[in-house]
C-alpha positions in Angstrom: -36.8 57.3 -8.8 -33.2 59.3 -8.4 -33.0 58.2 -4.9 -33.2 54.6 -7.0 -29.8 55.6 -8.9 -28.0 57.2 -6.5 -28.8 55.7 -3.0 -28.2 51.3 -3.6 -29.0 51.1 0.3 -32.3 52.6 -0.4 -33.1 50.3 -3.4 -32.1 47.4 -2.0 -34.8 48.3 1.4 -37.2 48.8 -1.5 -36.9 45.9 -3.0 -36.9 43.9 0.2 -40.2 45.9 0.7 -42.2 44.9 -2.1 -41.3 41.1 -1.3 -42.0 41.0 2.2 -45.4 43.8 2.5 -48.6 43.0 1.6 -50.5 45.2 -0.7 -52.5 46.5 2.2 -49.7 47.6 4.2 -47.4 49.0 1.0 -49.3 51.0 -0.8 -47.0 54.1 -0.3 -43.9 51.7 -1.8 -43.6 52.1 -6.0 -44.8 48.6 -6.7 -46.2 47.1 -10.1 -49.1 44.7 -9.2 -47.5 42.2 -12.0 -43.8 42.1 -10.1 -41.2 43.9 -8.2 -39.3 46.7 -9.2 -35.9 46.4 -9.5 -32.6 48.8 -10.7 -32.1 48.3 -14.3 -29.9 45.3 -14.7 -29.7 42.0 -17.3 -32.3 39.5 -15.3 -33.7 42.7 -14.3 -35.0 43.5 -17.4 -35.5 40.3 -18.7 -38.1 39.7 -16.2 -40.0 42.6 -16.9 -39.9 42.3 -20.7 -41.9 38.8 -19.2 -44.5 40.5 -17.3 -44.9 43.4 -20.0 -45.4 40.0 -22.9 -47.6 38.1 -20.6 -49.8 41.4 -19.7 -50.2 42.5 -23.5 -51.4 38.8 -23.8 -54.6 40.4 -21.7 -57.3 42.1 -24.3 -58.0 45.6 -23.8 -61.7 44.7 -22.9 -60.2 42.8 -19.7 -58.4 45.3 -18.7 -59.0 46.9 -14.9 -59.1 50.4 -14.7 -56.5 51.8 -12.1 -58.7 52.5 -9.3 -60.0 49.1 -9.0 -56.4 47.7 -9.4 -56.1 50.4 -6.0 -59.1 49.6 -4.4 -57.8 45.6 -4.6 -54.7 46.6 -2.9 -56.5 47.6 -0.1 -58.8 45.4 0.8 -58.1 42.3 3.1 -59.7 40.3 0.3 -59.9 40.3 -3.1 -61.6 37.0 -3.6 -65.1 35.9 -3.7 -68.1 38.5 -4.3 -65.0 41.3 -4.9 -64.1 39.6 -7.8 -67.1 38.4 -8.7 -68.7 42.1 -8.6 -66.5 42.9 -11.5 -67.4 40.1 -13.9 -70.8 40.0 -16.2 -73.8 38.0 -14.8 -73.2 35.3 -17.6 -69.3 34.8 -16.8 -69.6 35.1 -12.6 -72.8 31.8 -13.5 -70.3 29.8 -15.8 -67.1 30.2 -13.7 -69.4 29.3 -10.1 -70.1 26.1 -11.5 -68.7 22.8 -10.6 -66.5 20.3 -13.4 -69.3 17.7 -13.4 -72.4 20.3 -13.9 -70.2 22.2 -16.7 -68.7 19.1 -18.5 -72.8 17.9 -18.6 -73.9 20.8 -20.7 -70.8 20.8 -22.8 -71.3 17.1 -23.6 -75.2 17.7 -24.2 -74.5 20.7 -26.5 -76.3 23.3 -23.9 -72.9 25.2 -23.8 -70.2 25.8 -26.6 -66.7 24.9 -25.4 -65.8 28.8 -26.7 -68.8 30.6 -24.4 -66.7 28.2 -21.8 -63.4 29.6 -22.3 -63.9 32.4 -22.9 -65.7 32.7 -19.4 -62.7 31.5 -17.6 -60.2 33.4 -19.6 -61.7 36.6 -18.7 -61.9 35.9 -14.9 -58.5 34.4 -15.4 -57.3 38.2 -16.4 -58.8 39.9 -13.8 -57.3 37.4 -11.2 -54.2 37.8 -12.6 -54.1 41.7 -12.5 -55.8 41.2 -8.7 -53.2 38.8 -7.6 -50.5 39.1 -10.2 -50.4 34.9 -10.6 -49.5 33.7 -14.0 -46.5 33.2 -15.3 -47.4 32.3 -18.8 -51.1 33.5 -20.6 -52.1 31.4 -23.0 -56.2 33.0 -24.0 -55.8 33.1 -27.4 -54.5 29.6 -27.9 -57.0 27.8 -25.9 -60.3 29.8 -27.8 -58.9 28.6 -30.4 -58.8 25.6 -29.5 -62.2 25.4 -28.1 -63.4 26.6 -31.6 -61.8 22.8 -32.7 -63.7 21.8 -29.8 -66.8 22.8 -30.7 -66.1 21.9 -34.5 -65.3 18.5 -33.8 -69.2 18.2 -31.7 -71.1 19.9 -34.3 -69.3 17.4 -36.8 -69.4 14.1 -35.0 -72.3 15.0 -32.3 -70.9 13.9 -29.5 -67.8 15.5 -26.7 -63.9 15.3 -28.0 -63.9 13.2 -24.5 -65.0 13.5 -20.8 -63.5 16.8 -20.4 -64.8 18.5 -23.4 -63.9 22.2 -23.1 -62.6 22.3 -19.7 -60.8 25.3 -18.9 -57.7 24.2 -16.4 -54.5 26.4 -15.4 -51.2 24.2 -14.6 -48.6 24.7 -12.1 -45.4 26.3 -14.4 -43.2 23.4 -13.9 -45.4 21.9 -16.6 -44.9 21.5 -20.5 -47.9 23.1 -22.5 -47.0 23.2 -26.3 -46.4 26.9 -27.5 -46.2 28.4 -23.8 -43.0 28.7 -21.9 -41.7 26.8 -18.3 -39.9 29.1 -16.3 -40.3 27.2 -13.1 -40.1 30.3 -11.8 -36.6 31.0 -12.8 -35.3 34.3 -15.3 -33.1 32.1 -16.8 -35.5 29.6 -18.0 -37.5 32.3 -19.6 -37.7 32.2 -23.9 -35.9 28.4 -23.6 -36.5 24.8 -22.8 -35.5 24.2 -19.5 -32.7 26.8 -19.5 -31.2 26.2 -23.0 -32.3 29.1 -25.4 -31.4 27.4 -28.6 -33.4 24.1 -28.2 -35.4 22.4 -30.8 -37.5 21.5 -27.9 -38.5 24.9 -26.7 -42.1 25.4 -27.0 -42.6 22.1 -28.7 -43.0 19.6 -25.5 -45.4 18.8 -23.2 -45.3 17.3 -20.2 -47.4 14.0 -20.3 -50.2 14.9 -18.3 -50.5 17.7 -20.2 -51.0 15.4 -23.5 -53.6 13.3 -21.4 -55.6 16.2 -20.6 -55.7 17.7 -24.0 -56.8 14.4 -25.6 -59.5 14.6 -23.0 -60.7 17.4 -24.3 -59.3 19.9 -21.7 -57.7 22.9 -22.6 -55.0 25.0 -21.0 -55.8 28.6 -20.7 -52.8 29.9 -18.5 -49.6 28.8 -15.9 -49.3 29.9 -12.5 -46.6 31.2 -10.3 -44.3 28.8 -8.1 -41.4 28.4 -5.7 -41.1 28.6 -2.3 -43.5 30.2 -0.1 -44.4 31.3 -3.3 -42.0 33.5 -4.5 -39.6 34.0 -7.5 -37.6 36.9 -9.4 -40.4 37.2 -12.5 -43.4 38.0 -10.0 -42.2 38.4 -6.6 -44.2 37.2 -3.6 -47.1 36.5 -4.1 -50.2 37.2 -1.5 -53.4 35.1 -0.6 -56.0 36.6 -2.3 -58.5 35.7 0.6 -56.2 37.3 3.1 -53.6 39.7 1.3 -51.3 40.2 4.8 -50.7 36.1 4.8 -48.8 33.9 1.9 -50.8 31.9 -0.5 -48.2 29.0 0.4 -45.6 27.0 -1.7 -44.9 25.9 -3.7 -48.0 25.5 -6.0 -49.0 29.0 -4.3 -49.7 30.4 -7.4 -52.5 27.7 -8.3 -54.0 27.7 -5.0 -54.4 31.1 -5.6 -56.3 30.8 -9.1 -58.8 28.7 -7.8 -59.5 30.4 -4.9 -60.3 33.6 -7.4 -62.0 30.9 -9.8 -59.7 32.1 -12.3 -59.9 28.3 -14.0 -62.3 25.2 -13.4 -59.5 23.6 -12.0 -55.9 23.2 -11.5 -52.6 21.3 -11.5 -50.0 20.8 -9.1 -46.7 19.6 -8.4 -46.0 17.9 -4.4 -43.2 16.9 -2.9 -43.5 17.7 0.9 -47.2 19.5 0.7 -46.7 21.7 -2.3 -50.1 20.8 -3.5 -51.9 20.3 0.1 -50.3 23.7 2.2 -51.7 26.3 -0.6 -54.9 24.3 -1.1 -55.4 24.7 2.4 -54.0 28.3 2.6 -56.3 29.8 -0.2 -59.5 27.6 1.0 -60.0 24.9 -1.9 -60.0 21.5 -2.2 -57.0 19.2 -3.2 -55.9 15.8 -3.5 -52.3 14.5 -3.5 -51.9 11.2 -5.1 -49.8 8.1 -4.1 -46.8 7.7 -6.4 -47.9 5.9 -9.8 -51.4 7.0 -10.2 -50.8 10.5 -12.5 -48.1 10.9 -14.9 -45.1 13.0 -14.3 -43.2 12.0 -17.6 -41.8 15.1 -19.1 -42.2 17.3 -15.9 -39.4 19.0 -15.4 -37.4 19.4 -11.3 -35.6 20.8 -9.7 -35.3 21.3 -6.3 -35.1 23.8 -2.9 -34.9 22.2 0.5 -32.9 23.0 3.8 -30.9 20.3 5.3 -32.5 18.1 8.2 -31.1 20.5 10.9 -32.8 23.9 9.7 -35.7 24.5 11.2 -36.6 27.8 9.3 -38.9 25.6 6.9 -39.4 29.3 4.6 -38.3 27.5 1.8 -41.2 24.9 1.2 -40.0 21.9 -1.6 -41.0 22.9 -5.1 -40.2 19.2 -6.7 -37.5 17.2 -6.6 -34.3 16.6 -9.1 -34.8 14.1 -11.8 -33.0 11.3 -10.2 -34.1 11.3 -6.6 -36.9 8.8 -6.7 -36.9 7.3 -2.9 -39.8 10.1 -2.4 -40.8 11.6 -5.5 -42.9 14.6 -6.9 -46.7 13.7 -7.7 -48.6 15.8 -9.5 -51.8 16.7 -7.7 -55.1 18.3 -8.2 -56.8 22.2 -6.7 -60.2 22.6 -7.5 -63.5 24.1 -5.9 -65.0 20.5 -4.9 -64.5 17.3 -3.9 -66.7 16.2 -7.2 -64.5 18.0 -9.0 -61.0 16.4 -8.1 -63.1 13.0 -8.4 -64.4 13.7 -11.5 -61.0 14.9 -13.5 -59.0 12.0 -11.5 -61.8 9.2 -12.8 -61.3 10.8 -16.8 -57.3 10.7 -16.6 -57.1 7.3 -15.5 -59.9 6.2 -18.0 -57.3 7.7 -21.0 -55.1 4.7 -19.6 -51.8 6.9 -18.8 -49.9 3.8 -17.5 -49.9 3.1 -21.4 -47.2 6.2 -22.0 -45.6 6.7 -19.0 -44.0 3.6 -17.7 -43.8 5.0 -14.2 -47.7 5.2 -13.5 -49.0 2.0 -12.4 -51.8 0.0 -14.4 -54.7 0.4 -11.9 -57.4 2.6 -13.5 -60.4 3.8 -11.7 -62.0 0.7 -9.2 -65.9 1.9 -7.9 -65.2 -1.0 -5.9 -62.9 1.3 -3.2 -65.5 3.8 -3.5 -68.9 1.8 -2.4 -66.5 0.8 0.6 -67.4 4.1 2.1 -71.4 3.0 2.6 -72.1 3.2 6.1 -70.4 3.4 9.4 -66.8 4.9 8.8 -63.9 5.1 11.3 -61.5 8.2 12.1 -58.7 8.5 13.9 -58.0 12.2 15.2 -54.3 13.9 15.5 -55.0 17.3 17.0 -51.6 17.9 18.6 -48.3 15.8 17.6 -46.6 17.0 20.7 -44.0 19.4 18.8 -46.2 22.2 17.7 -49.8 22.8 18.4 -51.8 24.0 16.0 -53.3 27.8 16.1 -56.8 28.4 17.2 -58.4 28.5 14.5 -57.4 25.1 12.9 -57.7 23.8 16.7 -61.4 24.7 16.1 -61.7 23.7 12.5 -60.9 20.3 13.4 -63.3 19.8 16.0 -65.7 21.2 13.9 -64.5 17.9 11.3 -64.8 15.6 14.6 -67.7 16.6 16.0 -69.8 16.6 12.8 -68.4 13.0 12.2 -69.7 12.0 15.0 -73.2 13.5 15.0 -73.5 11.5 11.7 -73.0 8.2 13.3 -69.0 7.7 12.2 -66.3 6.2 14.7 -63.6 9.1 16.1 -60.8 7.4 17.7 -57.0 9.2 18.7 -54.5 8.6 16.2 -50.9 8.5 18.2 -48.7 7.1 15.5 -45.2 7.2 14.8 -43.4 10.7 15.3 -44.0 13.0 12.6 -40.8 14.6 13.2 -38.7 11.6 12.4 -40.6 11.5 8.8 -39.6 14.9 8.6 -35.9 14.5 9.4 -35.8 11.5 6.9 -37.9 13.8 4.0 -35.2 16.2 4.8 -32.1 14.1 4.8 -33.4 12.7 1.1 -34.3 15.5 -0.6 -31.4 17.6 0.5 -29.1 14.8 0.0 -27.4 16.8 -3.5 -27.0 20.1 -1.6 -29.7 21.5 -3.6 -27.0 22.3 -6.8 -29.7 22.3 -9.5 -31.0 25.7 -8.0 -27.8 27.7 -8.1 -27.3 26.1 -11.5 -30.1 27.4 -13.2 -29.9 30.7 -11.3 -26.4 31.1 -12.9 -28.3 31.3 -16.3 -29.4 34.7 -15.8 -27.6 36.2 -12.5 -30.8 36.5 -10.5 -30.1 35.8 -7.0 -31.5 33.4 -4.6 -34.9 34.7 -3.4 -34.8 36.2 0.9 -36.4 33.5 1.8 -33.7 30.9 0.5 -30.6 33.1 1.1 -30.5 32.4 5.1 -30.4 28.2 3.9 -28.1 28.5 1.9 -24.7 30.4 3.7 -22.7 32.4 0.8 -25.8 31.7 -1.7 -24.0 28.3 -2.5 -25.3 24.8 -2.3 -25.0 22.6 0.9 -23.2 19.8 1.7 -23.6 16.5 -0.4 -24.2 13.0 1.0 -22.2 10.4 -0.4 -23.9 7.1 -1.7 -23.4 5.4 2.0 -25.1 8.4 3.7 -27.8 8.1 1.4 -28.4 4.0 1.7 -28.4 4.7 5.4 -31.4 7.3 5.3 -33.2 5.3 2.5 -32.9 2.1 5.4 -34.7 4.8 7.8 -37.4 5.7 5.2 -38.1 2.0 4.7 -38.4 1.2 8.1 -40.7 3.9 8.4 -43.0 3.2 6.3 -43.5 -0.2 8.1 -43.4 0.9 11.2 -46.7 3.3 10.1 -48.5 0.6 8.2 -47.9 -1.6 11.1 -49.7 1.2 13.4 -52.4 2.0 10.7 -53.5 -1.7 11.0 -53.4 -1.8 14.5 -55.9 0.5 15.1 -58.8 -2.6 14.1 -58.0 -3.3 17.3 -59.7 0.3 18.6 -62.4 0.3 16.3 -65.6 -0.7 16.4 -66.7 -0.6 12.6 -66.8 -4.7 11.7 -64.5 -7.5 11.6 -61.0 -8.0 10.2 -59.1 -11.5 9.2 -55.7 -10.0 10.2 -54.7 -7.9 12.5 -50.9 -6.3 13.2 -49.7 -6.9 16.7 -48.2 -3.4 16.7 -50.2 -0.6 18.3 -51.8 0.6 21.4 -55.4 -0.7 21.5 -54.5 -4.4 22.6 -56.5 -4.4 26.0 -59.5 -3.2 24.0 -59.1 -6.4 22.1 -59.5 -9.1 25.3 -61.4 -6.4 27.3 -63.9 -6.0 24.8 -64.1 -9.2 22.9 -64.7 -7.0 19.5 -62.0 -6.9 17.1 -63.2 -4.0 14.0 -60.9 -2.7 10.9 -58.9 -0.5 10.8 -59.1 3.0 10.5 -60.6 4.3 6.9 -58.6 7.8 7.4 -56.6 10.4 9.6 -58.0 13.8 10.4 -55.4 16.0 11.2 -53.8 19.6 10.3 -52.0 20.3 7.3 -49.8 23.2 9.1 -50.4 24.4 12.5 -52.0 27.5 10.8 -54.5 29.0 8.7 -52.0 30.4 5.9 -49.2 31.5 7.2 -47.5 35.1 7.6 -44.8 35.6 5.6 -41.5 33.8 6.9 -43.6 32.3 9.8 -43.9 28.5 8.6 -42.2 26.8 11.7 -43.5 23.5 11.0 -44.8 21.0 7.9 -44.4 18.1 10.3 -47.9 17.0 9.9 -48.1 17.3 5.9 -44.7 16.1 4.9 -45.2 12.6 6.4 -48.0 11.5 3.9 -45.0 12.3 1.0 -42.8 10.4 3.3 -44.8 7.1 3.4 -46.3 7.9 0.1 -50.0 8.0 1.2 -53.1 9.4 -0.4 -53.8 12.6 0.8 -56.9 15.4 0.5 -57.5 19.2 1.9 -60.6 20.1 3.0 -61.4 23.8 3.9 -63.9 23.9 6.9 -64.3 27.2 8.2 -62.5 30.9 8.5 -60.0 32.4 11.2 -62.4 34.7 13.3 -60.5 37.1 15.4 -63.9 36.9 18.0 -63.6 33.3 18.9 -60.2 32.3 17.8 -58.6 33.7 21.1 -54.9 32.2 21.8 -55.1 30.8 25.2 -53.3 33.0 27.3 -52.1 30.1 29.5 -50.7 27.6 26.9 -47.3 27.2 27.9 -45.3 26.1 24.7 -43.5 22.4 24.7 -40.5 23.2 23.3 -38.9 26.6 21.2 -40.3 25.7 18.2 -43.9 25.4 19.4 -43.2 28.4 21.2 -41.9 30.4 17.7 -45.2 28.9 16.3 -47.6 30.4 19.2 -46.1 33.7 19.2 -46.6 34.4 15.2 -50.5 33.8 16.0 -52.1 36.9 15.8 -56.0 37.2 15.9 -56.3 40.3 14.0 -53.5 39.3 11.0 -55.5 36.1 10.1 -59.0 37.3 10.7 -60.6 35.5 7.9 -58.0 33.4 6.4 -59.3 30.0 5.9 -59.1 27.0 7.8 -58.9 23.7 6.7 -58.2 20.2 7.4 -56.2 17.1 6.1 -57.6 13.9 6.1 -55.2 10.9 4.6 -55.7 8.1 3.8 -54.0 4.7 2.7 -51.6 4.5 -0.1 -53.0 3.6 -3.6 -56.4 4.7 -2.3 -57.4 7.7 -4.3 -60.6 6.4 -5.0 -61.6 5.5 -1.5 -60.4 9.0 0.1 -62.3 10.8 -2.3 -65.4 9.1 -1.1 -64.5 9.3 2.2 -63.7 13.1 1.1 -67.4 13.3 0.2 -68.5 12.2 3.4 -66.6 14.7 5.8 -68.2 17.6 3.5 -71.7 16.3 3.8 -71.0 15.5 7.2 -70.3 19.4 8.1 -72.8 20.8 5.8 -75.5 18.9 7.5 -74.9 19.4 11.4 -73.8 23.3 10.7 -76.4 24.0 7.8 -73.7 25.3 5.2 
């Protein structure tokens, strides 16, 4: 560690090191599975007094011996039966259930809300000293307050509500009463939001918190954020299911839990695929709301995003400043199911949250959306926007999506709507429109510097150049016609279908010969299939393109992640004769490599119309059934 004093050049390639290796490939560099190491310095040590807290939070009893800590950073993997070869048989059982099967035998009594937690907890600490994940632990807290729990059912003989004892972890740009929100920053560490001396600090919670808690959920931890994800507490932070790729950004950290089943579900924060890219990365399910079905009162923001002209794209949207609301942050739900997501969505609309937070619309759960999905469905199929071409293995995870749709007897037709790219420039041009100040404010709070993958963004680590109120109504006009100008196609597309009749039908789309050839005018579509990046996570500082997620933030439409399948370096051969359309495409094709993201999972997006949570997740259903019956899951 002398070399550490006395050479800075060497420290700082160490540092740089332990951000940008994975643990397969650094074992040889000093590196603390819970963060970086850094020279001794004010946010320096702060940090680290944070990990040392949070890692005394851990009982001795869940504490990994060293070797297996070692062994972990070895493997390709740490996830699934690795993980779940270190857990007891009656904690690997609880924690490989689904919410609807565990929230049954909490409500029938079968299983104490404490035998619950404490499950999760424990799997919680061993996925946190796997993956180094959480930002805040909060075990003793929530046994205690499945003790209450369980209390309250002996007492009254019934659940505290339809989430009795569920154990969730949320995203750390989330208020949870007695835990800290450090969004990831030093200086928000020990304060509310920055300020040290607040009556506030510790005491709030962030609405959706309050909604779950009266549900009878409990929190038992926060997860690591920003970026691709990275920050100055943890450092980056690896996909457990592939520790040479990123576990995305910027909900990373909770994609990563529930990949390691570290929590029976999760919470998110999406602004530009923040909830969908590391859902997708780390191989679980996800849903993305439309704006004003989840509360997001008492959430704080703040936001990183490159101007409409970089093209770099390391620096994936975290959330969005407070008073930016022409495309704002939804919260968003990770979890191991498509009954899952459904489940929790249906019990925090029946708590009525439009009620105490004005911004959520009154529309609580309709059944009606969901028996729409009986029956012949119709798809329409993006494999290839023109700008980047997805990898191989997504290539061949959607056509595993398509062609088990159509062995079931659903509709597949091409989707060609309007340019993904243009959403992007607009989602760009709005949420950069401030220069991105927030961040540099609240990294001037402890004198941490902007994380590697920022620093290139932002030109003398300062924020970019503000748009004035003109600029900004001239982008808004943009986003506005946008959004009709997809709606428009999106209805057009009854004209292509052949799933039943429609009363009205937009003149704007492509299938009009179909209409008079034909003589059969169907609805239109019921959902998109279509990548959520071009790739199956991502190696680190190769995300080239969000194109194809960004847009469903951009017209505010519902939608889900659904993993289909793993990269296999066997059958996911590049084509040696695809010649690239243009220099991003070609950036994208030469960071494919067979090898690297040889089991990484695969997944697709399928979106659907805005305000149609219900009907997706149905739909949702369907897809997974769909591939589970024509290749035997």
């Amino acid at each position: 560690m002398q070399l550490l004093v006395y050479l800075p050049s060497i420290a700082s390639l160490l540092f740089c090191l332990n951000h940008l290796l994975p643990p397969v490939i650094k074992s040889w560099v000093p590196f603390s599975p819970f963060g970086p190491s850094h020279a001794s310095a004010p946010w320096q040590d702060v940090a680290a007094e944070k990990r040392r807290r949070d890692m005394a939070k851990i009982p001795s009893e869940w504490r990994l011996p060293q070797k297996v800590i070692d062994e972990a950073g070895q493997r390709r993997s740490v996830a699934d039966e690795f993980i779940e070869s270190l857990l007891d048989p009656d904690s690997r059982f609880l924690t490989g259930l689904e919410v609807p099967a565990l929230m049954e035998m909490t409500a029938n009594g079968s299983l104490t809300a404490v035998r619950l937690t404490t499950a999760f907890c424990k799997r919680a600490a061993y996925a946190h000293q796997l993956n180094h994940n959480l930002l805040e632990i909060g075990f003793d807290s929530a046994i205690e307050q499945a003790k209450s729990l369980d209390v309250f059912r002996e007492v009254h003989h019934r659940p505290a509500g339809p989430l009795h004892g569920l154990p969730i972890t949320m995203k750390d740009q989330f208020h949870v009463k007695g835990m800290d929100t450090t969004m990831g920053y030093v200086g928000w560490i020990d304060s509310f939001e920055g300020n040290k001396s607040s009556e506030r600090k510790h005491r709030d919670e962030s609405e959706i918190v309050r909604k779950l808690r009266s549900l009878g959920a409990i929190v038992i931890a926060k997860t690591t954020l920003f970026g691709e994800t990275n920050n100055n507490i943890l450092g980056y932070h690896w996909n457990p299911r592939n520790q040479q790729l990123s576990s995305g950004g910027s909900s990373g950290g909770e994609g990563a839990m529930q990949a390691l089943r570290g929590s029976a579900l999760g919470f998110g924060s999406d602004i530009g695929g923040s909830v969908s890219m590391p859902a997708a990365f780390n191989g679980v399910f996800s849903i993305k709301p439309s704006v004003g079905r989840l509360p997001t009162l008492d959430m704080p923001n703040s936001v990183s995003m490159p101007d409409s002209k970089s093209r770099r794209f390391c620096n994936l949207p975290i959330a969005l400043s407070p008073g930016q609301i022409n495309i704002p942050t939804v919260a968003g739900i990770l979890g191991p199911s498509i009954a899952s997501l459904r489940y929790t969505m249906e019990a925090l609309l029946f708590s009525e949250p439009w009620l105490t937070d004005p911004a959520v619309l009154p529309i609580p759960w309709r059944k009606s959306l969901e028996a729409d999905c009986v029956g012949k469905l119709s798809f329409a199929f993006m494999d290839f926007d023109g700008v980047v071409r997805p990898h191989p293995p997504i290539t061949r995870a959607l056509n595993m999506v398509k062609d088990a749709l159509q062995a079931a007897g659903h509709e597949v037709i091409p989707w060609d709507g309007p340019s993904h790219a243009q959403a992007l420039a607009i989602h760009a041009a709005i949420t950069s429109a401030d220069g991105s100040y927030d961040v540099f404010e609240q990294l001037k709070l402890s004198g941490e510097p902007l994380i590697p993958q920022l620093a290139p963004d932002f030109p003398g680590s300062k924020p970019g150049p503000v748009k004035n109120a003109i600029e900004v109504e001239e982008v808004v006009l943009k986003l506005k016609k946008y959004r009709v100008d997809y709606r428009n196609y999106w209805l057009s597309t009854a004209n292509c279908t052949m799933t039943g009749k429609s009363n009205s039908v937009s003149k704007f789309g492509p299938c009009q010969s179909l209409l008079t050839s034909s003589g059969f005018l169907g609805r239109p579509i019921d959902a998109v299939i279509l990548p959520v990046v071009p790739s199956a996570a991502v190696i680190p500082g190769k995300l080239f393109h969000y194109d194809y997620i960004a847009s469903a933030n951009v017209v505010d439409y519902t939608t889900l992640v659904v993993p289909v399948t793993r990269a296999d370096r066997s059958i996911d051969i590049p084509d040696p004769n695809y010649v690239p359309v243009g220099e991003v495409d070609k950036k994208n094709w030469e960071a494919y490599d067979a090898g690297i993201y040889h089991g990484a999972p695969a997944a697709v997006q399928v979106l659907g119309g805005r305000l149609e949570e219900e009907k997706l997740l149905a739909i949702g259903q369907v897809v997974t059934e769909a591939l589970k019956k024509y290749y035997n899951f």
